[in-house]
N, C-alpha and C positions, 0 to 999 in steps of 0.2 A: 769800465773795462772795455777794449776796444774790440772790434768786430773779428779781429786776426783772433787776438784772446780765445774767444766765443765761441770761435769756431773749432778750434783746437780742443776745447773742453768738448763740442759737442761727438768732435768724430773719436776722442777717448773714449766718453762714455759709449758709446755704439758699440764700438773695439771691446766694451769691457760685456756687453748683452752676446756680445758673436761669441766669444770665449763663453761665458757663464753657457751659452744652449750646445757649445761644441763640446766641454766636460760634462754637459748632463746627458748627451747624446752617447758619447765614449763610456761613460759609467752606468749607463741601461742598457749600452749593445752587452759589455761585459757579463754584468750579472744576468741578461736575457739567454747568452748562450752559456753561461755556467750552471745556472736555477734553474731556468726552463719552466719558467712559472707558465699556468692555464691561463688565456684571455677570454673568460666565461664570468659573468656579472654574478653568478650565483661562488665562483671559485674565491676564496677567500686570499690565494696569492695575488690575484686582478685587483685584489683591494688595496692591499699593502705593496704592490709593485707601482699602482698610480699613486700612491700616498708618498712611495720614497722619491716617485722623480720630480713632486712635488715640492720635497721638502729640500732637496739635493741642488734643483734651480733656483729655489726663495736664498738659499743659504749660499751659494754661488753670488747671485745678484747682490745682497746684503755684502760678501767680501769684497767683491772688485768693484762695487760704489762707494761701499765704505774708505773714509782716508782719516791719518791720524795726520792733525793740524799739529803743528807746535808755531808758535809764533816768527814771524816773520813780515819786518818789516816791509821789503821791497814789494808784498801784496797789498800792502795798506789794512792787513786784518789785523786784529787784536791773537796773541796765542790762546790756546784750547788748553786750558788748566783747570784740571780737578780739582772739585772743594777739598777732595781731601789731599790734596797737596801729589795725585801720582805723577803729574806734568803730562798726562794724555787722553784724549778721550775720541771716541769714535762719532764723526760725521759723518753725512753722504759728501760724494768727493764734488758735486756742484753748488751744494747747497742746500737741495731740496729732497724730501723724501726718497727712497726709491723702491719701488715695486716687486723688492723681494721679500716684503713682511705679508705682501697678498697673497703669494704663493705657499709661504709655510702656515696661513691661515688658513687658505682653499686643502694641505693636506691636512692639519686637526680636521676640519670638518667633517669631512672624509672618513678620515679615521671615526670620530663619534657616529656618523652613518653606520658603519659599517657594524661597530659594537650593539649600536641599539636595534641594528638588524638581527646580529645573531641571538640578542636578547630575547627580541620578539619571535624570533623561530624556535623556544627551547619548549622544552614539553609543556611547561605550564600555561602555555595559550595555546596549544595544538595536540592536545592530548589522544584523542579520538584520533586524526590525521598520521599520526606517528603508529597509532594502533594497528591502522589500516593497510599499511604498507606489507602486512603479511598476508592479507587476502584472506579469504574465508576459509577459517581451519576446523574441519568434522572430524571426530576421532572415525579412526579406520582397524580393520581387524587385520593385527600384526599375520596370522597366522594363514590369514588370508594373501597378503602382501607378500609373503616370504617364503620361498622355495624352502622343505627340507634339506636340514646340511647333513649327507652323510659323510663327506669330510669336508675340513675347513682350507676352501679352496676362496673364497669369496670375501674374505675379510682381512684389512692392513692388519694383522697384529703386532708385528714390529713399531716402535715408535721412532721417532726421525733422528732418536740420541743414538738408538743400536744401528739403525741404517748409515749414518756417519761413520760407526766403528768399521765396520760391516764394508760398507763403498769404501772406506781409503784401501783395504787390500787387497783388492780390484787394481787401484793406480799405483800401491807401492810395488810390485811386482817387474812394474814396464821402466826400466830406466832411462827409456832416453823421453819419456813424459814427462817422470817426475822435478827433472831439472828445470823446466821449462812450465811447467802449468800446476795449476792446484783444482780441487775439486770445490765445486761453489756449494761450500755448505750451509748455504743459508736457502739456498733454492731446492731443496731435494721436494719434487709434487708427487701425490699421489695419482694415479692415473692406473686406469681400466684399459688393461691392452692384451687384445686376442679373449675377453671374456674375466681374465684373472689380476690381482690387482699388482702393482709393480710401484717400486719409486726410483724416478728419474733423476739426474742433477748433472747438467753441463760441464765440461772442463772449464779454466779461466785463465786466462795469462795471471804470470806469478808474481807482475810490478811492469812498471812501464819501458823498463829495457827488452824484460820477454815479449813483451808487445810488437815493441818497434823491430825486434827480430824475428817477429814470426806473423806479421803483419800482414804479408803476401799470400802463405801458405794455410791462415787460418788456424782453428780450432780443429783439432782432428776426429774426436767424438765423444762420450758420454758416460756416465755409469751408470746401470743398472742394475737394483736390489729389489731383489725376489723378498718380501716380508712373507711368505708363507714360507720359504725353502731354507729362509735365513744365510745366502748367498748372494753374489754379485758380482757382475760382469763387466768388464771394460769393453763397448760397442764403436769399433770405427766405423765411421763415415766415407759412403764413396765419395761426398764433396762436402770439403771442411767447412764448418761455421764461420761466416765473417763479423757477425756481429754476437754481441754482449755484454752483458754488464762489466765486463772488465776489459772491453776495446776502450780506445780513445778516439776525440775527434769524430767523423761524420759514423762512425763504426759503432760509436755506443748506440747501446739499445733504447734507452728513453731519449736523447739526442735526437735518434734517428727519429721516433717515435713521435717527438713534439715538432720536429718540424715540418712533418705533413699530417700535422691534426694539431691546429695553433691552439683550437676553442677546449679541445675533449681534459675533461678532469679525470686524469687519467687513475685508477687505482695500482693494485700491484700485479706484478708478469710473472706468470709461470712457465716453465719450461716444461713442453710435449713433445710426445713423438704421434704421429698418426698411424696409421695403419701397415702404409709401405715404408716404415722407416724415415721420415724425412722431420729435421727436428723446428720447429716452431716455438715462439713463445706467444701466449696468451694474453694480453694486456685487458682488464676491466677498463669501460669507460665509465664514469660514476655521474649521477645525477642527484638534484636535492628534490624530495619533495612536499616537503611543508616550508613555505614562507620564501626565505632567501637562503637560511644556512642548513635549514635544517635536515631529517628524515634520508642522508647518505644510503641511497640503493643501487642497483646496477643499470643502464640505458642501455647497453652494449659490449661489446669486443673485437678490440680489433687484433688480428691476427700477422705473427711479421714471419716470414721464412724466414730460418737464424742462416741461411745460405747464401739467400737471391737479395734479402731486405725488402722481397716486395710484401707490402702491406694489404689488408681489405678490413672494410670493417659490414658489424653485423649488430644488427639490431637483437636484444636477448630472445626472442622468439624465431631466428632465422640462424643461431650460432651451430655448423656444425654437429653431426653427435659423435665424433669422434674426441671433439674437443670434452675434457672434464672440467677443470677448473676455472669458472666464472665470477662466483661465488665467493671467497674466501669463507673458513667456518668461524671466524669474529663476527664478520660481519652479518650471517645466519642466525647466530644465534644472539646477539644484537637484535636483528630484528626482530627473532619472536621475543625477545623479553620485552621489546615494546608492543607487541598485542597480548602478552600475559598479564604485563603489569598496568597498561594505561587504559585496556578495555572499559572500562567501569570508571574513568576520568582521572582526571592528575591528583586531586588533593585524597583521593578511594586510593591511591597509592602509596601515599604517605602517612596516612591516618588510618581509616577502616580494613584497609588491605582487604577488602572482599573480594574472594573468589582471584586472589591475584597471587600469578605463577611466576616461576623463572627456571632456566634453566642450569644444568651444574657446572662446575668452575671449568669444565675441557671436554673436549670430543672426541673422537675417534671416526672411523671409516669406513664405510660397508658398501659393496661392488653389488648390483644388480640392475635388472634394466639397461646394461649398457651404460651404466654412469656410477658416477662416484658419489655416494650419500654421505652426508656429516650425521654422526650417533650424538645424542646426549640425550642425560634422563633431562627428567623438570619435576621440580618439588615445589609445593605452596612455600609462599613466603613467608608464613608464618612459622613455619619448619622445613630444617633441612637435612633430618635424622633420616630420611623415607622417600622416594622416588612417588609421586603419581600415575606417573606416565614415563612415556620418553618419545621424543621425536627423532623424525629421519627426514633430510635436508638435503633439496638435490644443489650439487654443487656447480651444475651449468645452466639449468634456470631456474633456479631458486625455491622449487617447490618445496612445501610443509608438509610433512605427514605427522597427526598426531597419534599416538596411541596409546590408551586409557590402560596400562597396565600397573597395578601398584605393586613394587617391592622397595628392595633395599635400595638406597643411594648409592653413587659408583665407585667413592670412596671407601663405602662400608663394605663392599664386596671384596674391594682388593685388599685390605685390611685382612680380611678372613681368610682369602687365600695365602696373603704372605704368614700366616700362623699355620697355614697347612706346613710348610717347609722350613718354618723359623728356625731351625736348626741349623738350615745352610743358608740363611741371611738375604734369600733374593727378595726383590722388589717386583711386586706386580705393575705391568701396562695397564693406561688406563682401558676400559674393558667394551667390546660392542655388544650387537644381541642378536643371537641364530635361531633359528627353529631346528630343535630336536625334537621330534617324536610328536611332534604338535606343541612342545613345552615352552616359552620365552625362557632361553639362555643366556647369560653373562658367558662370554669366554676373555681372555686373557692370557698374555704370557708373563711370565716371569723369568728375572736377569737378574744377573749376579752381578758383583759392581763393576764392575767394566761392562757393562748396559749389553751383554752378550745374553741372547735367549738359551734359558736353561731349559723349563718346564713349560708346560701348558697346564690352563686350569678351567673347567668349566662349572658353574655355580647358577642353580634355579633362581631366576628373577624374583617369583610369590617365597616359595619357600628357602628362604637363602641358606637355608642348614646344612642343604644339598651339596658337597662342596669336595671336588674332586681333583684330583694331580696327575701328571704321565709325564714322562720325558718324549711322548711322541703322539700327535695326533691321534692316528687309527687306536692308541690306547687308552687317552683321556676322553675319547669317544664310547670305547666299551663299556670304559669302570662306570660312564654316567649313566648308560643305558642298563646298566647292572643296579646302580643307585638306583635310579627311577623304578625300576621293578619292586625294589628292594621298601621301596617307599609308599609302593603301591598307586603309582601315578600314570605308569603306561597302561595302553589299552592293553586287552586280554589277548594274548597268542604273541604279545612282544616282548616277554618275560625270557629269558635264558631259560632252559629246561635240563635237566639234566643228561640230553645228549650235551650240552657244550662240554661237558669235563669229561677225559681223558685219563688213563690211565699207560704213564712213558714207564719204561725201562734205561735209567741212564745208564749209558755207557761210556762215556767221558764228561766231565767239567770244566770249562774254561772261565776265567775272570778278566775282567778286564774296567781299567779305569780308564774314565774320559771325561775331560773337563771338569773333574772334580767327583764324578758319578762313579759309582762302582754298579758293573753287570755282570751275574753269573749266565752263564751259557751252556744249559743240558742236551749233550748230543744225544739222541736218540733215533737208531737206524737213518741216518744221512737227515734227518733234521733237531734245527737247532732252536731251542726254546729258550729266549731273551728273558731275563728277570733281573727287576729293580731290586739291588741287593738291599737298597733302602726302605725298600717296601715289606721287603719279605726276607726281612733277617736271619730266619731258619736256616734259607737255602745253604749258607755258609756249611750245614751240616750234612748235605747231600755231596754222596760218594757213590763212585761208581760200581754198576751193581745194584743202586736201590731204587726201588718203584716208588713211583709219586703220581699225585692225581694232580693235574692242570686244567685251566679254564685258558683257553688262550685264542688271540688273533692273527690273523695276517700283518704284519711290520710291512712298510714299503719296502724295505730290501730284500724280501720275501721270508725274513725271518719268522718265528712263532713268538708273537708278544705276550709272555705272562701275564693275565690278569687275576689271577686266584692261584693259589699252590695250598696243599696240603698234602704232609708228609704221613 
């Protein structure tokens, strides 16, 4: 072959390495700004992100070396003919090997690294290390811990299905939003604000043309649902949101996010408001700590203004306390059930189960301290008829409180509450726990199928027989303190006495249906006495003119709440 020849193959081949590194370069910038993978040796996309461009340039090099031969004389070759008669087969286009089989060897490798990594980081060789991630947990005295509730100001009742129903009529109301934005209901956070608890959740552009048309002007502002009040509010903004989960380009929120923090394994963002109104989201930065993959905890937070985009970040012991959500309650309660179950070692978990707890299938939320706690009971694993205990979970630094209470499981209480009103078919929320009267409480609500709060229900955590109903706070408060008397559990002088009953003169009846509820309403000299016609079926037979004796309370709207009648 002559030297012209030679030379011509040689500057091909070159030509065919410059293309093969300029397509692998174009298909990592692509998926690097669309994935937005972590560049962290512990992050599991760094693994599989050097594995694809691995595999992406061996498989490049292999095509644009590879040449199919077919015979031809005027090269002096013999043709490339398959035994089995296809008349083609695949050479390198010189001759000789080419160095794209080392590349897609160098990513298998890679890859088996990375598997026997996470192999070796799984509980069964880090049992203890996995356990320890939740720090030293002493049980603590709940009643010690927790303010008296004389009403239930301090607790999410609502669950995130009625806050959806609940927030969209806040937005349907505005028409010139709703054409234009939707409400991001996969973001509604719980958050502690001004003392009481609230859930928040952003507007979002409604597809990528409302975007591009309202790109300048931003996001205008937010909803907020009151779960105690069972209300919510459309909140504007003096200066609109520019970023989000549902901008495009430099405007998205984890876009923005990865590109000035390349290394941080970022977890999930929540959306806050601070103090003077200014709306933020939350991002966890997540770290491993057992081995390479394993033991997923928090390292930090960083913080983005949803206005400015300016960012900071904060080490979990420096975050904020305005900020709540750091945490996620998955990944809380994840981690204690790896110090309940792995304490006593990996195979004590699978075999002996000694002394090994967990906790139940879902949480709830409880406001104190300034911060937003995760509820859930814990039951041994050997059974899960019966609560142990139950812990409280701080959601911005992670703290464990346990507390050695035994009653019912969370299930079984809401079970028993939804057969208090089985007649009208609601469904109880999963339930937190208050201190009445010094007592561990179960409270909850109950909804009717369109996930709308009907009822309140509060039920004794030891004695779960205890089990009470109201259509309103200040009254599922009485009847229980009425119960507890009744049951002989409150201290002496906190019994009802028989000054609480009354003796009215009605002089008018009014009825009234709402949402499905029937209330009679006893006038008597300029005040009016609320009764659950459901409760107290009698009343139907009170007429004006007749005396009746009442047990009753203050109603927020200053009404007199019936909690006893006798005719």
């Amino acid at each position: 072959m002559s030297k012209e020849n030679t030379g011509k193959k040689k500057g091909k081949a070159i030509k065919r390495h410059i293309w093969a590194v300029l397509l692998t370069l174009v298909t990592f910038g692509i998926y690097d700004y669309v994935m937005l993978p972590a560049y962290n040796i512990q992050s599991p996309e760094t693994w599989f992100t050097v594995c694809a461009v691995l595999f992406v340039f061996g498989m490049l090099e292999l095509l644009f070396n590879a040449g199919i031969k077919i015979e031809a004389a005027v090269e002096g070759r013999k043709a490339s003919i398959g035994a089995a008669g296809t008349g083609f087969v695949f050479t390198t286009g010189d001759g000789k090997k080419g160095i794209g089989k080392y590349f897609i060897y160098a990513a298998a490798a890679l890859a088996a690294i990375g598997i026997l990594g996470s192999f070796f980081s799984s509980e069964m060789f880090h049992a203890k290390s996995y356990a320890a991630i939740a720090g030293d947990i002493q049980p603590r005295d709940f009643i010690s811990d927790t303010p008296p509730s004389e009403t239930i100001s301090d607790i999410a009742l609502m669950d995130t299905d009625s806050a959806r129903i609940i927030g969209a009529r806040a937005l349907g109301s505005l028409n010139e939003l709703v054409s234009q934005f939707e409400i991001n209901e996969s973001m509604y956070t719980q958050i502690n604000l001004g003392g009481k608890p609230m859930k928040v959740t952003p507007l979002e552009y409604a597809d990528f043309f409302r975007w591009w048309g309202n790109r300048s002007s931003g996001i205008p502002g937010y909803i907020a649902v009151d779960p105690v009040a069972n209300t919510s509010t459309y909140v504007k903004l003096e200066k609109p949101m520019q970023y989000g989960e549902s901008a495009y380009f430099s405007k998205d929120l984890r876009r923005h996010l990865r590109f000035r923090y390349r290394t941080a394994m970022f977890g999930n963002s929540y959306f806050e408001i601070d103090e003077q109104g200014t709306p933020y989201y939350i991002t966890a930065v997540l770290k491993k700590e057992v081995f390479l993959f394993g033991g997923t905890t928090v390292k930090g937070a960083v913080i983005l203004n949803a206005v400015t985009g300016e960012t900071e970040y904060f080490d979990v012991a420096d975050i904020p306390s305005w900020v709540d959500i750091v945490y996620d309650g998955d990944m809380l309660t994840q981690i204690y059930d790896w110090y309940g179950g792995l304490s006593g070692g990996f195979f004590n978990s699978i075999f002996a189960k000694k002394d090994c707890k967990q906790v139940t299938a879902d949480f709830g939320f409880k406001m104190f301290d300034d911060d937003v706690w995760v509820f859930t009971g814990v039951t041994s694993v050997a059974s899960d008829q019966s609560n142990i205990g139950f812990v409280l979970m701080n959601s911005r630094t992670g703290e464990i409180r346990y507390y050695a209470i035994p009653g019912a499981e969370e299930y079984s209480v809401m079970r028993s509450a939804e057969g208090e009103v089985q007649h009208l078919g609601y469904v109880a929320s999963f339930p937190s726990v208050i201190n009445v009267e010094g007592q561990p409480t179960y409270i909850m609500v109950l909804k009717d199928k369109g996930s709308l709060v009907k009822q309140y229900a509060l039920i004794h955590v030891e004695r779960y027989n205890i089990v009470v109903t109201a259509t309103t706070q200040q009254e599922v408060m009485a009847k229980y303190k009425t119960a507890l008397a009744e049951n002989g559990i409150l201290a002496e002088g906190a019994a009802p006495t028989e000054k609480d009953w009354e003796t009215i003169t009605v002089e008018d009846v009014k009825y009234l249906v709402k949402e499905g509820n029937s209330f009679a309403y006893l006038i008597s000299r300029n005040t009016a006495y609320k009764v659950d016609c459901a409760q107290f079926e009698t009343v139907v037979l009170v007429q004006p003119g007749d005396r009746v004796k009442v047990s009753a309370t203050e109603a927020e709207n200053g009404l007199r709440m019936v909690l006893d009648l006798s005719l």
